[in-house]
N, C-alpha and C positions, 0 to 999 in steps of 0.2 A: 821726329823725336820718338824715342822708343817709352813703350811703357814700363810702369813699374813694376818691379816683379811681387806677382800676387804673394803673400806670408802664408803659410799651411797654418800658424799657430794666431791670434788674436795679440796684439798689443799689448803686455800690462799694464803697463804707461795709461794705455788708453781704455781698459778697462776698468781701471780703477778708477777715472775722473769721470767715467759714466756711471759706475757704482755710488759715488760719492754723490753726485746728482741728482741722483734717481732718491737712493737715502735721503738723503735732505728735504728732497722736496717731498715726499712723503711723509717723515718727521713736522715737516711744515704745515701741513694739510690737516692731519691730525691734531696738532698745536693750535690750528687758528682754529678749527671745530671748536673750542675750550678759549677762544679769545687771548691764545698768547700765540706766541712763535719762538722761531731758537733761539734765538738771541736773549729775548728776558727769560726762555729756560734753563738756559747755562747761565745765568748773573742768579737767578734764584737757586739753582740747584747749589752754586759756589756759598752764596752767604747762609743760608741754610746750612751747609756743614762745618762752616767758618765762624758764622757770627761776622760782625763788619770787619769793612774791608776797604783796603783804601783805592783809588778809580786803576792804578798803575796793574793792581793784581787781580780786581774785576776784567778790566782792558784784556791783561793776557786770558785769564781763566776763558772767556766769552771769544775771542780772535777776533777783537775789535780793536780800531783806530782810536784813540782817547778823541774826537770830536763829534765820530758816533754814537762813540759812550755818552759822551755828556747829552749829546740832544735824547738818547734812547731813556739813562736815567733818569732827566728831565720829566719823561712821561711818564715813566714808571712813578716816581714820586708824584705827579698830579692823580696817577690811578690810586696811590694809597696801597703799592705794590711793594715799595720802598721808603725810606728813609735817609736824609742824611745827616751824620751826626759828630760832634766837636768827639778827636781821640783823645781819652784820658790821659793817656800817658806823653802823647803832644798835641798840644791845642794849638795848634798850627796846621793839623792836618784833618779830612776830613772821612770819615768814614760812611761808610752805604750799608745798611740792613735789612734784612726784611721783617717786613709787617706783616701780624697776623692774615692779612687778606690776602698777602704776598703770599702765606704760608699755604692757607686754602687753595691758590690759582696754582701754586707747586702742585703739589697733592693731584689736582687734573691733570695737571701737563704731564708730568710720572706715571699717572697712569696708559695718557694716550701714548707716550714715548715708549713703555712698558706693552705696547698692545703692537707697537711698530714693529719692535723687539722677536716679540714671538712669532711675526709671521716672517719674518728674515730667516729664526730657527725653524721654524715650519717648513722654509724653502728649502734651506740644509739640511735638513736631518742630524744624522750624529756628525758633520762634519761640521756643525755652526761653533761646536768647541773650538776645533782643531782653527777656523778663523776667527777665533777671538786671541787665539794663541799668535797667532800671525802676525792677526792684525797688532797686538799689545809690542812683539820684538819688531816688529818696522817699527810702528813710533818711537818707540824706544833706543832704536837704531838711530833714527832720522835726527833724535833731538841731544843725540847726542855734539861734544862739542867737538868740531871738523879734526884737531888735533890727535883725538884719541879712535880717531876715523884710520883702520887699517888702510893703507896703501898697498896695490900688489904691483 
């Protein structure tokens, strides 16, 4: 069986899910130093510029399963992180906000994420623009809907 032929150039594919990795878990590191992680920082960063919010738009905001939602909430609400609260305008549905405390444990987590930040632009130099630029049209590419996805 013959081997495979070595690539002169690296993966993206596979460079990126190493990037993403390595990110996160550094993001993560930093986050639990301050007693939080991604997860309650993207549900706090979301209500925070929202105001409540109902579990379906948390779920997406955060890239959670609505059953990890509910048990993460859960804690978040015993920490006094969060809130949940009857919608005025239907009292059938329930909304999630944060609490003063919640607001506090933001305030760290922004910072440690904000310190992540910098040393990513440290690593780049002036080119940490030009991947933010990148990085913003893939997702924006990506999320797009398949229909309006050129075909060649």
């Amino acid at each position: 069986m013959a081997a495979a032929p070595e690539r002169s150039t690296p993966d993206p594919l596979r460079l990126l899910s190493l990037v993403e990795r390595a990110v996160s878990q550094r993001l993560d590191d930093a986050l639990r130093a301050h007693d939080g992680d991604i997860d309650q920082w993207r549900i706090l960063s979301l209500l925070a510029e929202r105001g409540g919010c109902p579990m379906n738009a948390v779920a997406d905001h955060a890239l959670l399963l609505a059953p990890k939602l509910s048990k993460l909430v859960d804690r978040m609400v015993s920490a006094n992180l969060v809130l949940r609260r009857t919608d005025e305008h239907d009292r059938r549905r329930v909304l999630i906000a944060v609490t003063p405390r919640g607001r506090q444990a933001l305030a760290a987590w922004d910072a440690a994420s904000a310190a992540v930040r910098q040393e990513f632009r440290d690593l780049l130099g002036p080119d940490a623009a030009l991947l933010d630029d990148l990085l913003g049209r893939l997702a924006h590419g990506l999320t797009r809907s398949p229909a309006s996805v050129p075909t060649s």
